[in-house]
Z-matrix of the N, CA and C atoms (Angstrom, degrees):
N
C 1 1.459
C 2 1.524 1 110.89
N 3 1.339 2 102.11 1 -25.07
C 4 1.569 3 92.68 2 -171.24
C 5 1.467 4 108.39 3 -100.93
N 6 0.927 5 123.33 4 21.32
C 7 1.832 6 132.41 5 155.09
C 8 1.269 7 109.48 6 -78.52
N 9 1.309 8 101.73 7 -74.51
C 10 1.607 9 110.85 8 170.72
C 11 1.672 10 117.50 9 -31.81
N 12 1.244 11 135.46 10 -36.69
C 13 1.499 12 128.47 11 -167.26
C 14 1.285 13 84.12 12 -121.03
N 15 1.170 14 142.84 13 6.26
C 16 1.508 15 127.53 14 137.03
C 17 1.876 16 123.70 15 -77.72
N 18 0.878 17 99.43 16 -21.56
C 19 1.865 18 104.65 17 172.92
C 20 1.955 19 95.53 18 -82.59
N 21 1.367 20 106.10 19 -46.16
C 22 1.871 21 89.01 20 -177.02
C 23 1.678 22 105.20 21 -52.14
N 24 1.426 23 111.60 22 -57.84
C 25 1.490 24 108.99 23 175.48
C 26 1.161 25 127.71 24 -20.27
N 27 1.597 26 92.78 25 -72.27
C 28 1.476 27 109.99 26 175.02
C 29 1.506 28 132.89 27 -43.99
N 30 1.352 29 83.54 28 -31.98
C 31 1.632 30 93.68 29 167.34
C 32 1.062 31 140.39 30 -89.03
N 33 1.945 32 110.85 31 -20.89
C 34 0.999 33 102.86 32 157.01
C 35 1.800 34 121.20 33 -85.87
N 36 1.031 35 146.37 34 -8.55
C 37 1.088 36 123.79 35 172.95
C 38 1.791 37 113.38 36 -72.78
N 39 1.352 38 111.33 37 -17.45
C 40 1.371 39 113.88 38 -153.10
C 41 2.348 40 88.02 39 -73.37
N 42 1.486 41 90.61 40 -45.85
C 43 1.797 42 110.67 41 174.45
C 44 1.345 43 91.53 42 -37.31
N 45 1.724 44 116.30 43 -80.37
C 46 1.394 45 112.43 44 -170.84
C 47 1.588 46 126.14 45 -34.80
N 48 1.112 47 94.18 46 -66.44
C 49 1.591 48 116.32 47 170.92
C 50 2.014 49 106.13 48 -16.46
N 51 1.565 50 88.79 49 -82.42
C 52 1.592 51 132.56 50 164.68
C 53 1.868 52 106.68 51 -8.35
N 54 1.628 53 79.93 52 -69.81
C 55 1.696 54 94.27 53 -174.52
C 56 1.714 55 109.58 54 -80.25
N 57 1.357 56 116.16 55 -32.81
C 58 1.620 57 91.73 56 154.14
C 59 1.059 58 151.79 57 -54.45
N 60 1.425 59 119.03 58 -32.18
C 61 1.455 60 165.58 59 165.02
C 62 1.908 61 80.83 60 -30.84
N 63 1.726 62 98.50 61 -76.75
C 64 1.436 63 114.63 62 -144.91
C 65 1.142 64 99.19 63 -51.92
N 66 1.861 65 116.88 64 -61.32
C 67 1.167 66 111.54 65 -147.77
C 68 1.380 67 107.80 66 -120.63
N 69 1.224 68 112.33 67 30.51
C 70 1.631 69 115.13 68 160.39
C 71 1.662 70 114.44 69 -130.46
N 72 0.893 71 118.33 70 -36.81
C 73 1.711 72 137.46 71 -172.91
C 74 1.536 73 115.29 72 -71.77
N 75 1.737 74 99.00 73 -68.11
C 76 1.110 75 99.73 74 -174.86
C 77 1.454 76 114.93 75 -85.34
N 78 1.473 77 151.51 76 -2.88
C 79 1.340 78 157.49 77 143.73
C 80 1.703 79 103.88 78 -29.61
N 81 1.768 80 106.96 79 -59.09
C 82 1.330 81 96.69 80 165.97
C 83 1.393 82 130.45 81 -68.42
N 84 1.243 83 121.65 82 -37.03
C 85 1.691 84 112.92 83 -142.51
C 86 1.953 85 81.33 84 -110.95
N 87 0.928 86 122.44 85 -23.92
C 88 1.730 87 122.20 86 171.11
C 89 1.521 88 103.88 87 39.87
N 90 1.809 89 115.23 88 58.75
C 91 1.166 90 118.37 89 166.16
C 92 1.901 91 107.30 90 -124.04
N 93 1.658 92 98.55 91 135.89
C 94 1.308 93 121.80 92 171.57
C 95 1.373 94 110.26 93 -18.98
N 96 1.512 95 110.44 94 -70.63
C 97 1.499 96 118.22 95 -164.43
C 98 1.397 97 100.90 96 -63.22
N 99 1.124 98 128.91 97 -58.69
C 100 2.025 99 129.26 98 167.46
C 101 1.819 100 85.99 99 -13.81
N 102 1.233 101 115.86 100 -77.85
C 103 1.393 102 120.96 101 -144.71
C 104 1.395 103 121.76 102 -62.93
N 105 1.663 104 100.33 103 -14.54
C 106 1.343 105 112.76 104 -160.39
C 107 1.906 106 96.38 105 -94.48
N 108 1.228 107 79.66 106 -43.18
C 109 1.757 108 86.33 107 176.79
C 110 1.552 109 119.76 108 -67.57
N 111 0.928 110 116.87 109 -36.09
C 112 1.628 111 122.04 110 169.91
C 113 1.669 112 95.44 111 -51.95
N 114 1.551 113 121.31 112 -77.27
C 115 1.619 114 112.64 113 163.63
C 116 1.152 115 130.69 114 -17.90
N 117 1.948 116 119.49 115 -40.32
C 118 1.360 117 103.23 116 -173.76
C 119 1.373 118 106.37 117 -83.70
N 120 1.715 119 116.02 118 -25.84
C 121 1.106 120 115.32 119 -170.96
C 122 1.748 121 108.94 120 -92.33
N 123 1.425 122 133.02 121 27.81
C 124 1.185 123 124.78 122 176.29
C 125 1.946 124 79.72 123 -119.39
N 126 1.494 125 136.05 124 -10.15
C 127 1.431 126 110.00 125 166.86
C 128 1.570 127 116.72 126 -104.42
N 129 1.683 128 102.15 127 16.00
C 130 1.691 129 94.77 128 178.15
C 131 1.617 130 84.30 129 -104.30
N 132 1.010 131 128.75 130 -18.45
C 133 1.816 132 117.54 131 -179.95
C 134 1.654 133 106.92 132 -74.23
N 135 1.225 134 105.34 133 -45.80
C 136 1.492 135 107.57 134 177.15
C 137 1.448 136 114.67 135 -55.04
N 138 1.845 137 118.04 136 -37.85
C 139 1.255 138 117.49 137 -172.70
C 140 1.503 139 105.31 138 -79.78
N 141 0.987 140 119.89 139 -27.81
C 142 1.349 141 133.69 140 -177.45
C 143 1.778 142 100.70 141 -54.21
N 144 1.652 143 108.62 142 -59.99
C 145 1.418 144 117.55 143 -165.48
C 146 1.808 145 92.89 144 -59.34
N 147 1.188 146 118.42 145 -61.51
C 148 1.717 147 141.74 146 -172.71
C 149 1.648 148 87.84 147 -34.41
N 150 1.618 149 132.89 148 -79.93
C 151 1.553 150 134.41 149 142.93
C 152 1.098 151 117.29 150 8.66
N 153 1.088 152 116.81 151 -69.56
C 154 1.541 153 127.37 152 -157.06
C 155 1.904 154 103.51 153 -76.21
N 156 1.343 155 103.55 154 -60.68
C 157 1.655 156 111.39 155 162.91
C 158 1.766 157 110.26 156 -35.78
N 159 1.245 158 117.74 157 -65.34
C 160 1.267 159 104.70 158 -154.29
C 161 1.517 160 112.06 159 -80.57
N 162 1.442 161 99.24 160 -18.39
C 163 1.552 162 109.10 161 165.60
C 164 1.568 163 124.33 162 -49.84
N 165 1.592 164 101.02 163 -63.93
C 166 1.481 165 108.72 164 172.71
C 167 1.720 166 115.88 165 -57.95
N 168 1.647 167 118.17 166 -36.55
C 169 1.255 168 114.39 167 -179.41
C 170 1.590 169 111.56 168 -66.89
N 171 1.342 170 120.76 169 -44.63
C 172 1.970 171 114.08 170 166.56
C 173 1.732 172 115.53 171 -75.26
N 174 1.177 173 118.56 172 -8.86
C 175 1.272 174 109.13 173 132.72
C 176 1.265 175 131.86 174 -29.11
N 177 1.190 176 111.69 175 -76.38
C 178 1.581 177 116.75 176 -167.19
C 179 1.508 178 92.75 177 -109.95
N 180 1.580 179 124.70 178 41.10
C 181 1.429 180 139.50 179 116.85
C 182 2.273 181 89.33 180 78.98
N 183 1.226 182 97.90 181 25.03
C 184 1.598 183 107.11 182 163.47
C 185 1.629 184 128.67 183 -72.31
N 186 1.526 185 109.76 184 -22.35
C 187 1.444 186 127.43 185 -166.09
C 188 1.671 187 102.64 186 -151.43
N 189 0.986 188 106.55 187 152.19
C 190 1.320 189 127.33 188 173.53
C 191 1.696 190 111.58 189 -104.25
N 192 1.558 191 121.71 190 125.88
C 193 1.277 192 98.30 191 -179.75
C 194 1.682 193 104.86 192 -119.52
N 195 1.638 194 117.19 193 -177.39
C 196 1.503 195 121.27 194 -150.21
C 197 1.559 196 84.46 195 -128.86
N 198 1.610 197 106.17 196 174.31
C 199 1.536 198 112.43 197 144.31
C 200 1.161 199 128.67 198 -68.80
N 201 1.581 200 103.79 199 -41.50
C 202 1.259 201 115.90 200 -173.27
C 203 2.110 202 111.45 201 -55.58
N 204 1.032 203 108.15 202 142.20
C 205 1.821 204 119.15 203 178.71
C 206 1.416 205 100.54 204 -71.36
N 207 1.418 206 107.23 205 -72.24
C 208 1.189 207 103.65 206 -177.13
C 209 1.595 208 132.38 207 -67.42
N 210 0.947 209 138.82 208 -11.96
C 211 1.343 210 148.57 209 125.95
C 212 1.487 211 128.65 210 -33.35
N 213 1.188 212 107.73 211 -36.25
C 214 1.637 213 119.11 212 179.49
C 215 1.750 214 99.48 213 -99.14
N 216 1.392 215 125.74 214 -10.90
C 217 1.244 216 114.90 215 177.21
C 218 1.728 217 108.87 216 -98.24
N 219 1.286 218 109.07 217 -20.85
C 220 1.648 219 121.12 218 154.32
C 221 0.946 220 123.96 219 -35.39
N 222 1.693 221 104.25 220 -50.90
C 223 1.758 222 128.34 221 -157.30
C 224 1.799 223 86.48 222 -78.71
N 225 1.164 224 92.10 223 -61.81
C 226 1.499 225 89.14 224 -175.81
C 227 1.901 226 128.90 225 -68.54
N 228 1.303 227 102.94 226 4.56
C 229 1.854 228 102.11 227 172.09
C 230 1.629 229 79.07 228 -112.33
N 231 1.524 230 145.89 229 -40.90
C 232 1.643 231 106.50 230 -177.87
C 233 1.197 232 116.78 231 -84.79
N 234 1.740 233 123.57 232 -35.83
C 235 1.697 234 102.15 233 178.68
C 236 1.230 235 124.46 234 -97.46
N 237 1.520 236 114.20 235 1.84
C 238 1.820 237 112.93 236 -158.51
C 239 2.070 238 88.96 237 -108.69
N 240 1.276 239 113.04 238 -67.39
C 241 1.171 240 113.49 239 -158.74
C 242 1.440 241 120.42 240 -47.99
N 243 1.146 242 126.91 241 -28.75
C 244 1.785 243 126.70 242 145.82
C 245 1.138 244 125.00 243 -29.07
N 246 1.436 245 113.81 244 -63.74
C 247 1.478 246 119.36 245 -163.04
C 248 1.805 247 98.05 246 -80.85
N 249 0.836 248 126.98 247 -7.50
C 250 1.709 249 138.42 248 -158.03
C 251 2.039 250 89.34 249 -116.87
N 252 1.315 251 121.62 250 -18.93
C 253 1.326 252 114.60 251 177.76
C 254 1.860 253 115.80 252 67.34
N 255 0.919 254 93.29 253 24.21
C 256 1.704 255 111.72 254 165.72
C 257 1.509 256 126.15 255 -78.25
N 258 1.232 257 104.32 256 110.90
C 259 1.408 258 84.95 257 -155.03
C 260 1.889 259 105.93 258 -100.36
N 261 1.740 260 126.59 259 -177.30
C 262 1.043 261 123.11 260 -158.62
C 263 1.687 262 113.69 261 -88.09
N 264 1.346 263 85.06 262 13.76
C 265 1.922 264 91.35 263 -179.78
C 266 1.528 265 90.76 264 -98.82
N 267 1.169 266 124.94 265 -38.68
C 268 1.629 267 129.78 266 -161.51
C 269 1.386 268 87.77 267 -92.61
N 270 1.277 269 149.92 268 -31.92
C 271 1.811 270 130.64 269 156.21
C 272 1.067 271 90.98 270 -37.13
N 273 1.435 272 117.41 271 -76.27
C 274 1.814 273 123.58 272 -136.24
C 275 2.113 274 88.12 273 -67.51
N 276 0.866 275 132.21 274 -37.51
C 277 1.125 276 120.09 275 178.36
C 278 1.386 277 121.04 276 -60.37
N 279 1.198 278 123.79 277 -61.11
C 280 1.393 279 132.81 278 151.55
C 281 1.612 280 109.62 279 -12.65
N 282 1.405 281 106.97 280 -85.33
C 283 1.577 282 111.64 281 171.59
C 284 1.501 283 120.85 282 -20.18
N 285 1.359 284 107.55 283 -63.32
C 286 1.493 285 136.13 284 173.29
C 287 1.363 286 99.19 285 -26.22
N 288 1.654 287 115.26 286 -72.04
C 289 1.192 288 129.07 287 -160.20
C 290 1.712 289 111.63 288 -81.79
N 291 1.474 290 110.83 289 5.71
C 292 1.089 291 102.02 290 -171.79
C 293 1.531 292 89.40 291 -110.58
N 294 1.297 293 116.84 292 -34.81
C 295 2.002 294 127.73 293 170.10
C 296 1.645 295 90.59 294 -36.31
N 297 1.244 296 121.13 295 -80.43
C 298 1.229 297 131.09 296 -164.07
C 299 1.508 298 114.09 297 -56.47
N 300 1.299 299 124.86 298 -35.37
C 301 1.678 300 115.04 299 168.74
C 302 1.644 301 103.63 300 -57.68
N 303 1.651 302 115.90 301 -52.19
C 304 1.168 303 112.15 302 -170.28
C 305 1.456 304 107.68 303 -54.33
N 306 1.368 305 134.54 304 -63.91
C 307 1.576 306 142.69 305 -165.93
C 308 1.545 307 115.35 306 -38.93
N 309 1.893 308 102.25 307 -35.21
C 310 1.854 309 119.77 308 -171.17
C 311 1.557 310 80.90 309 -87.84
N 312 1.516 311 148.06 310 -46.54
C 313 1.557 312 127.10 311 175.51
C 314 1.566 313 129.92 312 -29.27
N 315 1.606 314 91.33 313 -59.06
C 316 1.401 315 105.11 314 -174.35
C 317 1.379 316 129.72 315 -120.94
N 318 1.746 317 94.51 316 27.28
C 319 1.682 318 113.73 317 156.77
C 320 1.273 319 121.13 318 -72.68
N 321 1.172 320 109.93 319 145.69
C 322 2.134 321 122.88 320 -179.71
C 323 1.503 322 91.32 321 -82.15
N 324 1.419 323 126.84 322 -20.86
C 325 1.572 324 101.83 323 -176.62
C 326 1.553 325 105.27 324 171.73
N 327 1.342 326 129.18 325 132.69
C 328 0.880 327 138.56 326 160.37
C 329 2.000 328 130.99 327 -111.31
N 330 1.265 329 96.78 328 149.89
C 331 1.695 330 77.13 329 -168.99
C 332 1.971 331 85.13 330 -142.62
N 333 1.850 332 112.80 331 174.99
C 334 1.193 333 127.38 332 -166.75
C 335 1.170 334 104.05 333 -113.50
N 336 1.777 335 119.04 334 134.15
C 337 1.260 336 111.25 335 -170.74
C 338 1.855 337 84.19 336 -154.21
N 339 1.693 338 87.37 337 135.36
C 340 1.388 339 81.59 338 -175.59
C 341 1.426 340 143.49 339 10.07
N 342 1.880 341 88.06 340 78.25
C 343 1.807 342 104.84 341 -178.64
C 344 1.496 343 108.55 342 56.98
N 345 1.454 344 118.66 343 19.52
C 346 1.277 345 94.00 344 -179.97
C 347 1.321 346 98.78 345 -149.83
N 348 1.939 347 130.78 346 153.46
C 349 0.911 348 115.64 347 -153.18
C 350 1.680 349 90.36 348 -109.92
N 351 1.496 350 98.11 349 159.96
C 352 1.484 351 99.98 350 172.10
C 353 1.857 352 127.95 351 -149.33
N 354 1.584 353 90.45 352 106.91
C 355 1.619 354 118.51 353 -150.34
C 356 2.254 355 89.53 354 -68.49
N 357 1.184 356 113.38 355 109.74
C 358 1.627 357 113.44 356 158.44
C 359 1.335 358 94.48 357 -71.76
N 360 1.353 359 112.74 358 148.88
C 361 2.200 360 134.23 359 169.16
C 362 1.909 361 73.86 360 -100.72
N 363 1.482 362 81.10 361 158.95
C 364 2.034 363 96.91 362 157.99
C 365 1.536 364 118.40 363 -40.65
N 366 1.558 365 113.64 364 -37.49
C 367 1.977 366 117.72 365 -167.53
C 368 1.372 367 94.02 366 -106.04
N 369 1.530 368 118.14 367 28.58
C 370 1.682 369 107.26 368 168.46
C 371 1.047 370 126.64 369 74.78
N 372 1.496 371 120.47 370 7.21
C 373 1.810 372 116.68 371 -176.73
C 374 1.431 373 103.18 372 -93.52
N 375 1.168 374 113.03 373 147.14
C 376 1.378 375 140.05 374 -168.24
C 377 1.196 376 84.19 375 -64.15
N 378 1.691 377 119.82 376 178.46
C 379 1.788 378 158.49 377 131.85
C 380 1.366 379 91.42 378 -173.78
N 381 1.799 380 77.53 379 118.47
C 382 1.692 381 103.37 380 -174.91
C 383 1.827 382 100.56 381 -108.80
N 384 1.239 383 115.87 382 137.89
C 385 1.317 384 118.23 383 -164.60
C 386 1.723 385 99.45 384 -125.79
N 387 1.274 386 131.54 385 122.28
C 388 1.103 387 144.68 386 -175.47
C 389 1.456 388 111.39 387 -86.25
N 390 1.814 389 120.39 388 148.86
C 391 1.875 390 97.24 389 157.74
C 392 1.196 391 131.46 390 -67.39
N 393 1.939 392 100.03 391 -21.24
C 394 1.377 393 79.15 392 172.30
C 395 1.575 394 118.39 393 -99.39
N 396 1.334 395 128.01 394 24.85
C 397 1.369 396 104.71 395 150.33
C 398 1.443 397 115.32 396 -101.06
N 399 1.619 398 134.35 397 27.66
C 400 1.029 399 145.03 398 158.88
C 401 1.587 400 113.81 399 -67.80
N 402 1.762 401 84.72 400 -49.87
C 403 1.704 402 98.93 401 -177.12
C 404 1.587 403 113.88 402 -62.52
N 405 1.853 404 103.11 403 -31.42
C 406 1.103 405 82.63 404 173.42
C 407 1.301 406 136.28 405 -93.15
N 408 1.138 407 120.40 406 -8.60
C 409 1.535 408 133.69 407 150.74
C 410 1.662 409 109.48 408 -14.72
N 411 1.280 410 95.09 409 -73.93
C 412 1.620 411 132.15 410 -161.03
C 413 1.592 412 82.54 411 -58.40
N 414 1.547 413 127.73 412 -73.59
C 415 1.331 414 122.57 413 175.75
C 416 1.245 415 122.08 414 -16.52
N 417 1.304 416 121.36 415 -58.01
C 418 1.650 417 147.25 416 -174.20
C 419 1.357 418 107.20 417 -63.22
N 420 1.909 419 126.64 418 -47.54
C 421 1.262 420 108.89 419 -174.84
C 422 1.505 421 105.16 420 -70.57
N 423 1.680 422 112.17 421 -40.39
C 424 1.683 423 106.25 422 178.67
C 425 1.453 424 122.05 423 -21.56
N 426 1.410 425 92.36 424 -74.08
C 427 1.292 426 132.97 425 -178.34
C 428 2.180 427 99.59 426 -37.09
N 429 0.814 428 119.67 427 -63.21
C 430 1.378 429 128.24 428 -177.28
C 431 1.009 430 123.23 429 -60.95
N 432 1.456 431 104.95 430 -54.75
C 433 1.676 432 115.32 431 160.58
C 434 1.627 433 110.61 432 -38.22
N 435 1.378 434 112.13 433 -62.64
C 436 1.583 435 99.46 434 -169.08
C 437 1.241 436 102.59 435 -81.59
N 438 1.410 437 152.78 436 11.99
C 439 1.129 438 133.54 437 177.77
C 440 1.540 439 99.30 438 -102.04
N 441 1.443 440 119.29 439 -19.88
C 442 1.652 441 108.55 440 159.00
C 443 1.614 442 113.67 441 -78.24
N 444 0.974 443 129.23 442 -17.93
C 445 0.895 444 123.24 443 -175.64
C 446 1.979 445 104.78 444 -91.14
N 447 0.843 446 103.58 445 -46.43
C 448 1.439 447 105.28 446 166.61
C 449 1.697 448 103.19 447 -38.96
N 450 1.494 449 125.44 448 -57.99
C 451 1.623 450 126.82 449 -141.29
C 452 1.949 451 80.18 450 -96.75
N 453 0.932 452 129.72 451 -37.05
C 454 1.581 453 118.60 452 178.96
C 455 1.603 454 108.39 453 -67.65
């Protein structure tokens, strides 16, 4: 039990953190890496919350969990995200935001172009990342956080 309400924690300060970042920090200092890191840290809060869910659900022995990540994040968009009131736009968003942490991992280089960031893959294809779909990222972990916390 006490893993589990250590990942909500964790997650919420990382949110707080996150949302200062956005809308106090980076307005001034309007650097890439600020922006990029708020991203990594709005999908380690989310994974954290995702953690925290499937933890408490094999707790009380509802789910079975794997090594595998992606397998356990399955488990958790077919049996957890219902009962938690998550809905299938905020999966597919999630996903989204988790596509895009992966792409800035194993990019050769990204650079800032009018307010907006822009992730090169190895064969040169763009993923262009906006602030405001940063913000909405950040929206989404809020948003999740209290709706587990609401259903716990």
């Amino acid at each position: 039990m006490d893993k589990f309400l250590e990942n909500l924690e964790e997650a919420h300060k990382i949110i707080s953190i996150a949302d200062h970042m956005l809308y106090v920090t980076f307005p001034l200092i309007q650097d890439k890496k600020l922006l990029l890191k708020i991203l990594l840290d709005t999908k380690i809060a989310i994974s954290k919350c995702i953690s925290s869910v499937l933890q408490y659900e094999y707790l009380y022995k509802r789910i079975k969990l794997c090594n595998d990540p992606k397998t356990n994040f399955r488990t958790f968009t077919e049996k957890c995200a219902k009962r938690y009131n998550i809905t299938e736009q905020e999966i597919r968003l999630i996903a989204e935001l988790f596509d895009v942490v992966e792409e800035h991992k194993k990019s050769s280089m990204e650079f800032m172009k009018n307010e907006k960031i822009v992730i090169l893959s190895q064969n040169l294809q763009q993923k262009i990342v906006t602030i405001e779909k940063v913000k909405e990222f950040l929206i989404l972990a809020k948003n999740i956080l209290e709706k587990i916390k609401k259903t716990v």
